[in-house]
C-alpha positions in Angstrom: 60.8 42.3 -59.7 59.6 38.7 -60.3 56.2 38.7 -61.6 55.8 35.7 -59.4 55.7 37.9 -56.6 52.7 38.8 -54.8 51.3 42.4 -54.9 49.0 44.3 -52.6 46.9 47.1 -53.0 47.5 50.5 -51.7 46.1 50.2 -47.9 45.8 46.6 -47.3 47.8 46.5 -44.8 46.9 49.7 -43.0 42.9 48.3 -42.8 43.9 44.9 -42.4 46.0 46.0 -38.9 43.4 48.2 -37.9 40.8 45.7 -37.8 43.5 43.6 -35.9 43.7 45.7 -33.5 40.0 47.3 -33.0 39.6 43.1 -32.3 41.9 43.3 -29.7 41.6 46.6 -28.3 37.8 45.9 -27.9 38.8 42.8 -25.7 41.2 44.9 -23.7 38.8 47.5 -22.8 36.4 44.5 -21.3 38.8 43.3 -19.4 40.1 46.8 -18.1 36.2 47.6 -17.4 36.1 44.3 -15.7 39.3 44.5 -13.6 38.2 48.1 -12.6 35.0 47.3 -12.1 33.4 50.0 -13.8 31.6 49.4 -17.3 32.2 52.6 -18.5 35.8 52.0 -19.2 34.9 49.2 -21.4 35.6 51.8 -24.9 39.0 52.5 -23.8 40.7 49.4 -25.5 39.2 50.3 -28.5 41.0 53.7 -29.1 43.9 52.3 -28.0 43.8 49.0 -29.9 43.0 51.2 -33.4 45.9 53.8 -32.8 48.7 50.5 -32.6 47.1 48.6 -35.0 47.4 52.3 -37.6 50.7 52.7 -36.7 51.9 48.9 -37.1 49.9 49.0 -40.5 51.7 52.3 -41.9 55.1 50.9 -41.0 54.4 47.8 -42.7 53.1 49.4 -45.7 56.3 51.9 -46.0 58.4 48.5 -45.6 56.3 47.0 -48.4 55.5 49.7 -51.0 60.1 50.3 -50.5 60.3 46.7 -51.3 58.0 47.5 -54.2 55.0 45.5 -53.4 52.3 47.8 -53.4 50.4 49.0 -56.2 48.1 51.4 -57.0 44.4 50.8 -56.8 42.4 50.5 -59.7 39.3 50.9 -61.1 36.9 48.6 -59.7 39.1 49.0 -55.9 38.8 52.2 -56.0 34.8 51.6 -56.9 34.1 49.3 -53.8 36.3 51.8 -51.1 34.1 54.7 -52.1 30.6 52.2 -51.6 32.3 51.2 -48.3 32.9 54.5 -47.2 29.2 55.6 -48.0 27.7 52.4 -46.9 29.7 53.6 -43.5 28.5 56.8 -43.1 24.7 55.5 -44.0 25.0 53.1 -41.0 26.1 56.1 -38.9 23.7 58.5 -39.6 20.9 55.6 -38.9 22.9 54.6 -35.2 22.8 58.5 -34.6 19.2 58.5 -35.6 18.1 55.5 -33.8 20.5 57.1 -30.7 18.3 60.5 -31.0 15.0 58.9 -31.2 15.4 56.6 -27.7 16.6 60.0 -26.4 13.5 62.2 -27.1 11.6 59.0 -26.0 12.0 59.5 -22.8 
């Protein structure tokens, strides 16, 4: 392999598609809650847009890593994806909180 070549890491493309496509799954769900007229529809897109964008990611990945352009992660990646993933789940427990407490509210 030419060292001149670029590398990515293990995932990149996976989360870079899904993001892609939570963007426009989000914007297909307002415009199916729109065209329906019913606002509750407006999370569909979103399921829908995150399943493609997966499954466009994986394939390019395979295509990639066969190709021999994906590496592993290393110590400092591997460092910020496990902060990410906790910083995630801390801002989900504190939505679910903040979701409970207009709840009991009422």
């Amino acid at each position: 392999m030419n060292v001149t070549e670029k590398q990515y890491p293990e995932g990149h493309f996976a989360g870079l598609w899904i993001g892609i496509g939570s963007a426009i799954g989000s914007g297909l769900g307002i415009a199916i809650a729109i065209a329906i007229g019913n606002l509750a529809f407006m999370g569909v897109g979103l399921p829908i847009g995150i399943g493609v964008g997966a499954a466009i990611g994986v394939s390019q990945e395979a295509k990639y890593r066969q190709d021999g352009k994906i590496r592993p992660l290393n110590a400092t990646e591997l460092k910020q994806r496990k902060v990410a993933i906790w910083a995630g789940f801390g801002l989900l427990l504190v939505g679910f909180l903040v979701l409970v407490g207009i709840i009991l509210s009422r």
